[in-house]
C-alpha positions as CSV (number, residue, x, y, z in Angstrom):
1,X,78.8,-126.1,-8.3
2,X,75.4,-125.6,-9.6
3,X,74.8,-125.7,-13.3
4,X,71.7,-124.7,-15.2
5,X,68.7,-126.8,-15.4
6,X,68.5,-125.7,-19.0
7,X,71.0,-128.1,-20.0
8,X,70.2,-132.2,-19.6
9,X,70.9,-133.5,-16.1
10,X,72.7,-136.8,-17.6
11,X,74.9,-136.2,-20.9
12,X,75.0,-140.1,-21.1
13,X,74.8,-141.4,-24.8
14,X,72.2,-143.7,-25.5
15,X,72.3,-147.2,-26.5
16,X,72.8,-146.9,-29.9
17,X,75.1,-144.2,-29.8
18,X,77.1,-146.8,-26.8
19,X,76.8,-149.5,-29.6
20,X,78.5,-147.2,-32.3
21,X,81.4,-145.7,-30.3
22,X,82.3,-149.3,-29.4
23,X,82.0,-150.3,-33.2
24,X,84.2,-147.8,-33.8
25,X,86.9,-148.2,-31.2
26,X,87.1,-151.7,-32.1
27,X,87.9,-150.3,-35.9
28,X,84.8,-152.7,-37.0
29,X,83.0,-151.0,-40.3
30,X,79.9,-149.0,-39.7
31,X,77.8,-148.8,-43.3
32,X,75.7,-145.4,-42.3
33,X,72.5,-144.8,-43.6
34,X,72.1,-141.7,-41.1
35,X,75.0,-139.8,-43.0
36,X,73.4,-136.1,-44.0
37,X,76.7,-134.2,-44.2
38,X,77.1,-134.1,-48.1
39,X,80.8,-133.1,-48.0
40,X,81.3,-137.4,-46.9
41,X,79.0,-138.3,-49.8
42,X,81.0,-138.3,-52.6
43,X,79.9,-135.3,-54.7
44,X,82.3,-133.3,-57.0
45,X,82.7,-130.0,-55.7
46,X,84.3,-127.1,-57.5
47,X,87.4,-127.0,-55.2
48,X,89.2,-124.0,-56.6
49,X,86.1,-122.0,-56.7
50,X,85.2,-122.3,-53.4
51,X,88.3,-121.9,-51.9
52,X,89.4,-118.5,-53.9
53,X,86.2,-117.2,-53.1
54,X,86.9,-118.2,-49.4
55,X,90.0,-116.1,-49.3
56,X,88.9,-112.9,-51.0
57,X,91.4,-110.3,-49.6
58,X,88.6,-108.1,-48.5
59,X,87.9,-110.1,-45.6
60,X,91.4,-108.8,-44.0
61,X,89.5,-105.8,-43.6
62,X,86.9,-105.9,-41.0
63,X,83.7,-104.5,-41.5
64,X,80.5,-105.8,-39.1
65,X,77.2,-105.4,-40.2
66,X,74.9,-107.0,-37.6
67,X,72.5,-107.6,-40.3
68,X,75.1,-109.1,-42.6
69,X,77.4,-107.5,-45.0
70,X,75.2,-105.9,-47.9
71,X,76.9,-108.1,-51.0
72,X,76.0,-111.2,-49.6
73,X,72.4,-110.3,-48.6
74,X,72.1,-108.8,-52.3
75,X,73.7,-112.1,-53.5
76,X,71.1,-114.4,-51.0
77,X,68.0,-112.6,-51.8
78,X,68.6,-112.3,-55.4
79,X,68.9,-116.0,-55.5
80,X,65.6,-116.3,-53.6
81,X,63.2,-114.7,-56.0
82,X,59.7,-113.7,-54.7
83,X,60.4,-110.3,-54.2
84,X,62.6,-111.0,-50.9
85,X,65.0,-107.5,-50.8
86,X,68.2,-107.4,-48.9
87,X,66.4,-105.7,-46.3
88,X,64.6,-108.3,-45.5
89,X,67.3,-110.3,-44.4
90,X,69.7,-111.0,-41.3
91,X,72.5,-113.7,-41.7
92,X,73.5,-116.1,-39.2
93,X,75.9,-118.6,-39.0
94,X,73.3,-121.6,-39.4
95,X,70.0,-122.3,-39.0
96,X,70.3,-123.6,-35.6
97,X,71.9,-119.6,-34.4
98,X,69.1,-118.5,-36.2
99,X,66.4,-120.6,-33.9
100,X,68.2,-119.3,-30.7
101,X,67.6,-115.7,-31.9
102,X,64.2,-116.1,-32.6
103,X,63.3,-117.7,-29.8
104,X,65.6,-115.1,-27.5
105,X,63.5,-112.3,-29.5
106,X,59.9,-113.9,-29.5
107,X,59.9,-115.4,-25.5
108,X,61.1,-115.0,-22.3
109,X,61.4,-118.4,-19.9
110,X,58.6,-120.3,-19.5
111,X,56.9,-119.8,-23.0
112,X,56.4,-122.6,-25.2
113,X,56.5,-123.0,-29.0
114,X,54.6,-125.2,-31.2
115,X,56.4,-127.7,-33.1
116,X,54.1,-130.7,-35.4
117,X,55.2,-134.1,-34.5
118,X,56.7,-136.2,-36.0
119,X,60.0,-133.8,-36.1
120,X,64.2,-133.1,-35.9
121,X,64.5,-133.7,-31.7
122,X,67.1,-130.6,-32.0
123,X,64.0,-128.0,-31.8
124,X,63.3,-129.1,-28.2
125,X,67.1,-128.8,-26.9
126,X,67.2,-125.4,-28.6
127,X,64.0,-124.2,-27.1
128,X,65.6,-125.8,-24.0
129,X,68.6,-124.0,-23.4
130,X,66.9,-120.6,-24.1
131,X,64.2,-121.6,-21.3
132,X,61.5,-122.7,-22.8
133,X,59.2,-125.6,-24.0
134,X,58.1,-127.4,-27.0
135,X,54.5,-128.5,-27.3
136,X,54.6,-131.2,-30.1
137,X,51.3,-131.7,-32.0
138,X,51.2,-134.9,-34.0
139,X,49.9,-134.5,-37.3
140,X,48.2,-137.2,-38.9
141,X,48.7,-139.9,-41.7
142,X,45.6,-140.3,-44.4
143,X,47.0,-140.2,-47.8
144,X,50.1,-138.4,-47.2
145,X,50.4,-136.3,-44.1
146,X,48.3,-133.2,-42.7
147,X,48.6,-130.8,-40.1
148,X,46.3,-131.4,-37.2
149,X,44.5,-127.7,-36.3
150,X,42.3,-128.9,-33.7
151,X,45.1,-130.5,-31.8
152,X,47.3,-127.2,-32.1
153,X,44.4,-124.9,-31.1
154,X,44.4,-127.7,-28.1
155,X,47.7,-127.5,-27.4
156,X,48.2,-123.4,-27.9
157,X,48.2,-121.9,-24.3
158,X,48.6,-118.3,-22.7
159,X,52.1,-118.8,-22.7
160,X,52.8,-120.0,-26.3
161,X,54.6,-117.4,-28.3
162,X,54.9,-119.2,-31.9
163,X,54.6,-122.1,-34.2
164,X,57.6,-124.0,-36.2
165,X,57.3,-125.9,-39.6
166,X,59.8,-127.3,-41.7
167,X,58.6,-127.4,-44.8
168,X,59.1,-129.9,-46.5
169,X,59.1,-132.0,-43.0
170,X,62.4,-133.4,-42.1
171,X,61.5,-137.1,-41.6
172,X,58.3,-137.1,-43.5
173,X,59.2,-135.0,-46.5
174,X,55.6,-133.5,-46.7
175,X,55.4,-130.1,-48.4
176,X,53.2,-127.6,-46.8
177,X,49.7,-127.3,-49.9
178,X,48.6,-123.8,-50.1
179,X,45.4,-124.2,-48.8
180,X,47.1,-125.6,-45.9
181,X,49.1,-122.6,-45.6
182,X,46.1,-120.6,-45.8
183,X,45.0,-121.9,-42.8
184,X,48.4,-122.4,-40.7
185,X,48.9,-118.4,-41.3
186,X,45.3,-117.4,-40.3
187,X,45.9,-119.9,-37.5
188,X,48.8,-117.8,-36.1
189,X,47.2,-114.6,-37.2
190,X,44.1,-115.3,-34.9
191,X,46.2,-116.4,-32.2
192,X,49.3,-114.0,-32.3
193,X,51.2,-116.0,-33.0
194,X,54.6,-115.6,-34.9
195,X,55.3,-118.5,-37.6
196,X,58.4,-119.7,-38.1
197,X,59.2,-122.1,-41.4
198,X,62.4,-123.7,-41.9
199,X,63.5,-123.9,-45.9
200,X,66.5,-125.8,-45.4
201,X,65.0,-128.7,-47.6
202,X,62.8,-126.8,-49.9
203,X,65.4,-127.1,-53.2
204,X,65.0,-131.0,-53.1
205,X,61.7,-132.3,-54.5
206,X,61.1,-136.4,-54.7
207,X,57.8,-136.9,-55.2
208,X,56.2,-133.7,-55.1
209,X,52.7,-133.6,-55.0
210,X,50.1,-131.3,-57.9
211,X,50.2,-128.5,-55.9
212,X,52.8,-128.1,-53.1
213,X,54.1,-124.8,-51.7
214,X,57.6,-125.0,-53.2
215,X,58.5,-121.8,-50.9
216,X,56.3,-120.2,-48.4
217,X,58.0,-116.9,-49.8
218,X,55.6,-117.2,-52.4
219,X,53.3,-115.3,-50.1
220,X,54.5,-111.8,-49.9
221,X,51.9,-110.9,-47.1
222,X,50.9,-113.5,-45.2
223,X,48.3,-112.0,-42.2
224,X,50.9,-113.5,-39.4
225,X,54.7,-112.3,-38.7
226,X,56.4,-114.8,-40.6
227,X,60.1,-115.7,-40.3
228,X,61.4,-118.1,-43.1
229,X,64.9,-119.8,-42.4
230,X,67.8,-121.3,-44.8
231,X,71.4,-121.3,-45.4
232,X,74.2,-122.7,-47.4
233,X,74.6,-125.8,-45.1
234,X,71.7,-127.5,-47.5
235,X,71.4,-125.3,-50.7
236,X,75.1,-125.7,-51.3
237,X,76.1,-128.8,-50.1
238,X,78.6,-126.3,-47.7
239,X,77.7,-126.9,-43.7
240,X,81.5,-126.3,-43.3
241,X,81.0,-122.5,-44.6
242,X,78.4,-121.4,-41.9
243,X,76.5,-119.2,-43.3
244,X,72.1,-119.0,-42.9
245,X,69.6,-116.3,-43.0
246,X,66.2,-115.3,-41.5
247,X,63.7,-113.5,-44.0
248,X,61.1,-111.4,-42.3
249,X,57.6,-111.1,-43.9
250,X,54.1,-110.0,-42.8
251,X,52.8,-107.7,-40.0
252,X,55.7,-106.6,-37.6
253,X,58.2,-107.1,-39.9
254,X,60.4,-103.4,-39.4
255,X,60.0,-103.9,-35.3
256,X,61.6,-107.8,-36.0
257,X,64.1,-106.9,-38.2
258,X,64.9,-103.7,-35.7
259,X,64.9,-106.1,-32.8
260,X,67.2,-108.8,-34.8
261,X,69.5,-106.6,-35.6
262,X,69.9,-105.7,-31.9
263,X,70.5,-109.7,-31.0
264,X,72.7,-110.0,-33.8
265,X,75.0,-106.4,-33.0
266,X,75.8,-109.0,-29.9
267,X,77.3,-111.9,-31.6
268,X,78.0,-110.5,-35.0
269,X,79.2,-114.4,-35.7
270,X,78.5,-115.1,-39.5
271,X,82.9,-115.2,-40.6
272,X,83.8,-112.3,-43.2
273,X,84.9,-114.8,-45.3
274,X,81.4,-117.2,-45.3
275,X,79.7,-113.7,-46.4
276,X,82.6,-112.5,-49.1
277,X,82.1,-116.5,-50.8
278,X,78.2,-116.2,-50.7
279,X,77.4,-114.6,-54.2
280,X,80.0,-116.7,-56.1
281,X,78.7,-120.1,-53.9
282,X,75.4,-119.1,-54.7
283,X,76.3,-119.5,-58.2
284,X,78.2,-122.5,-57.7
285,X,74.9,-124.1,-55.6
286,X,72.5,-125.0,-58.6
287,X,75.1,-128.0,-59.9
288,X,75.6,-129.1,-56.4
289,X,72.1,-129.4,-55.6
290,X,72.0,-131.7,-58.9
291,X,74.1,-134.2,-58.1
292,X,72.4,-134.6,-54.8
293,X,69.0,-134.5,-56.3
294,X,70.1,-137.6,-58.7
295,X,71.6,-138.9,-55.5
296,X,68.6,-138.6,-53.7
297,X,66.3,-140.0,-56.4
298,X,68.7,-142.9,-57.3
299,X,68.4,-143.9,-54.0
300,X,64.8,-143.8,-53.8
301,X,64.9,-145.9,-56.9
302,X,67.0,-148.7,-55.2
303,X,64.9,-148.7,-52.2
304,X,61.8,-149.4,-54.0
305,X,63.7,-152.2,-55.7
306,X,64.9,-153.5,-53.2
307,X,61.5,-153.8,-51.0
308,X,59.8,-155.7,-53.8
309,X,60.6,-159.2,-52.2
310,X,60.0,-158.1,-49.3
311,X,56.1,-157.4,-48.7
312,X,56.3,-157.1,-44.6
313,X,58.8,-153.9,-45.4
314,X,57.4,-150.8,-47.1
315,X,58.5,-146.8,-47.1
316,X,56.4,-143.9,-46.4
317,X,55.6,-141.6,-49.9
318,X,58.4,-138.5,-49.9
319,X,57.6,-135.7,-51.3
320,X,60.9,-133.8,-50.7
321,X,64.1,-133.8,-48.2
322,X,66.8,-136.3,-48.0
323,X,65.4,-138.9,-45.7
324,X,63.1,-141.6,-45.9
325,X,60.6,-143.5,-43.5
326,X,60.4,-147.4,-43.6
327,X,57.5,-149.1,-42.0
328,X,58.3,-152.4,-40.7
329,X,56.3,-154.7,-39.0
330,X,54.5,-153.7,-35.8
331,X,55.7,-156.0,-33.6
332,X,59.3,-154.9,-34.0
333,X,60.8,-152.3,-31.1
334,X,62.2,-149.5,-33.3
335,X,65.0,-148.8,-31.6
336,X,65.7,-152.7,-30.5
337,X,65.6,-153.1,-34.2
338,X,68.4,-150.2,-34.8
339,X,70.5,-151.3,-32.2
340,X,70.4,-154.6,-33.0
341,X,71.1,-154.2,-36.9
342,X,74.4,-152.2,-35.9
343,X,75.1,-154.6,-33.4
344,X,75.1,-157.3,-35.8
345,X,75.2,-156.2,-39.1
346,X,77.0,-152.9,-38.7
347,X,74.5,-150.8,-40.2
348,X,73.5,-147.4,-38.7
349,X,69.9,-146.4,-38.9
350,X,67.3,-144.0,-37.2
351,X,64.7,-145.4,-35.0
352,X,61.3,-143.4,-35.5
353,X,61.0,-142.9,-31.5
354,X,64.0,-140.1,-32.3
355,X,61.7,-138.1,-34.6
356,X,58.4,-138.8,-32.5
357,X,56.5,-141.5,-34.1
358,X,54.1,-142.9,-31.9
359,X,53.9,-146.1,-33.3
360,X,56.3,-149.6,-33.6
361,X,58.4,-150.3,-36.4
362,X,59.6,-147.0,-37.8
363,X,63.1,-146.6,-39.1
364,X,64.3,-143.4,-40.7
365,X,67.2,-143.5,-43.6
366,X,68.7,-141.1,-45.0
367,X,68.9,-141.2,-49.1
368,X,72.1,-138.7,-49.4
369,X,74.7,-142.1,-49.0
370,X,76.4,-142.9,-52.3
371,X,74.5,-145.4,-53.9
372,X,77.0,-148.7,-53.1
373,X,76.7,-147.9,-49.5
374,X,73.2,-147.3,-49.3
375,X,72.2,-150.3,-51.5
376,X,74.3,-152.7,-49.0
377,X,73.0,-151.3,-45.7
378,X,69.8,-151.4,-47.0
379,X,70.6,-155.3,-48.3
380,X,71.9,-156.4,-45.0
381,X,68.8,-154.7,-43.3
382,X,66.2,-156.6,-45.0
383,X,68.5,-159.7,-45.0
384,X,68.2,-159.7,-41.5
385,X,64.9,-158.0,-40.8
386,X,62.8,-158.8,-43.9
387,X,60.6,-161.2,-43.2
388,X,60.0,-159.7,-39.5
């Protein structure tokens, strides 16, 4: 039986994944400072809420609209601001559904996006099982971190249809400035290029600098099609719901909603229910992204603390997002080092190879743990690792 080249030729896990099935097997505690799904964090959620606006009655009554039902588009852009209408909008079941449609409506086989490096590895298996490629750019470190234009006009071919950014970066946390913006737009404007920006983070500032752009739907014309994605999986704490969106913005933007629409009518996948709950979660998202804003900044708090007596250990600046880099020293083997700390120690970390970094030493945490958990991972890490 043949079987499409699109999808990897060995689905063997690697070794730290190895390492943590066999941790787990042999019932042996895993202290996880990976953990991003909010609903095992420990965060009060307004159970009762959620769960009578889960079962409105209307959604017995089925009703597609492959754009998304009209109340919850109402509900979703009125909670964006920036002049984003309902119109504007087609709803998916997540962010990752979203990415497939784009790329089937932007490329066929054989195209390539752009995507600066260091990033989330899922872009390249998405591109990957719609047939194309990812051409990572790294961007560069001097005082926070900065888009590299030279090495994207380098790396932008015949054959390269648009350009992803997550803004702010998931590891790095680095907000897209607006003069950066300025130029990423005419970038993709000069090239035809379409730009995609994925918001999932946007509503979490750390350490935001003077003048970041908070949105990118600030801009209501930027020169470039621009497609900006989100979704209730990070604004409301809710990945279990399903629910994103795609707002459409700039030049082309009636022949990509017209063309969405037409991808969409062949799914129709976001659930009735997911869309009925959206204005009243939308309500209900504001206190939920506070408690895992304190989280977040707590964290961050401890970390710092606890990489004062330890001077060959220090973190990367975050402005925004819920992870965290840690530089270590250079000698150590980034994923030798995670492996061996769950080995060991039973603490689950990121190497930095997973997100792209080029360099030794990187480790990648994630700051959405409750605060007991993340302090002793993080104690049993430097305990074992701290002075290199």
């Amino acid at each position: 039986m043949r079987l499409s080249s699109r999808i990897p030729a060995s689905l063997e896990p690697n070794g730290l994944a190895r390492i943590l099935s066999k941790r787990r097997a042999a019932g042996l505690s895993v202290l996880d400072l990976t953990e991003s799904n909010p609903t095992r964090c420990g965060f009060s959620y307004p159970e009762a809420a959620i769960r009578a606006a889960l079962g409105d009655p209307a959604t017995l009554a089925y009703a597609p609209d492959p754009r998304g039902a009209p109340g919850a588009r109402a509900a979703i852009a009125a909670s964006l601001g920036n002049g984003v209408d309902p119109g504007d909008l087609v709803l998916t079941a997540s962010t990752s559904e979203a990415y497939a449609w784009i790329f089937k409506l932007l490329a066929d086989p054989g195209d390539d996006v752009l995507v600066p490096s260091p990033a989330y590895p899922l872009f390249t298996w998405l591109a990957a099982l719609e047939g194309l490629e990812t051409r990572r750019v790294p961007a560069f470190r001097f005082e926070g971190w900065h888009l590299d234009f030279e090495g994207l006009a380098r790396a932008c071919g015949a054959r390269t249809r648009a350009l992803l950014v997550v803004n702010p970066n998931n590891p790095t946390g680095h907000y897209l400035k607006r003069e950066e913006w300025k130029r990423l737009t005419e970038f993709c404007a000069e090239r035809s290029l379409v730009l995609v920006v994925d918001e999932v983070f946007a509503d979490f500032p750390l350490e935001p600098p003077e003048a970041p752009m908070g949105t990118v739907l600030e801009d209501p014309s930027p020169p470039c099609p621009t497609l900006v994605l989100s979704g209730l999986s990070k604004g409301a704490l809710l990945p279990q719901v399903k629910l994103g969106w795609i707002v459409a913005r700039g030049p082309g933007r009636e022949r990509i909603l017209d063309r969405l629409e037409f991808i969409a009518d062949q799914f129709l996948s976001p659930s009735a229910s997911a869309q009925a709950a959206a204005p009243e979660i939308l309500r209900l998202a504001p206190d939920l992204r506070g408690q895992a804003l304190r989280r977040l900044r707590n964290n961050l708090v401890r970390l710092d603390r606890a990489l004062l007596p330890h001077p060959a250990w220090s973190r990367l600046p975050v402005e925004g997002g819920w992870s965290v880099v840690l530089r270590g020293p250079g000698l150590l083997e980034d994923e030798a080092l995670a492996e061996g700390l769950l080995e060991s120690r039973g603490v689950l970390v990121h190497p930095g190879s997973f997100f792209g970094f080029p360099d030794r030493g990187y480790l990648v945490v994630s700051l959405l743990p409750p605060e007991s958990d993340f302090e002793s991972g993080l104690g049993l890490l430097l305990e074992s690792y701290g002075r290199g």
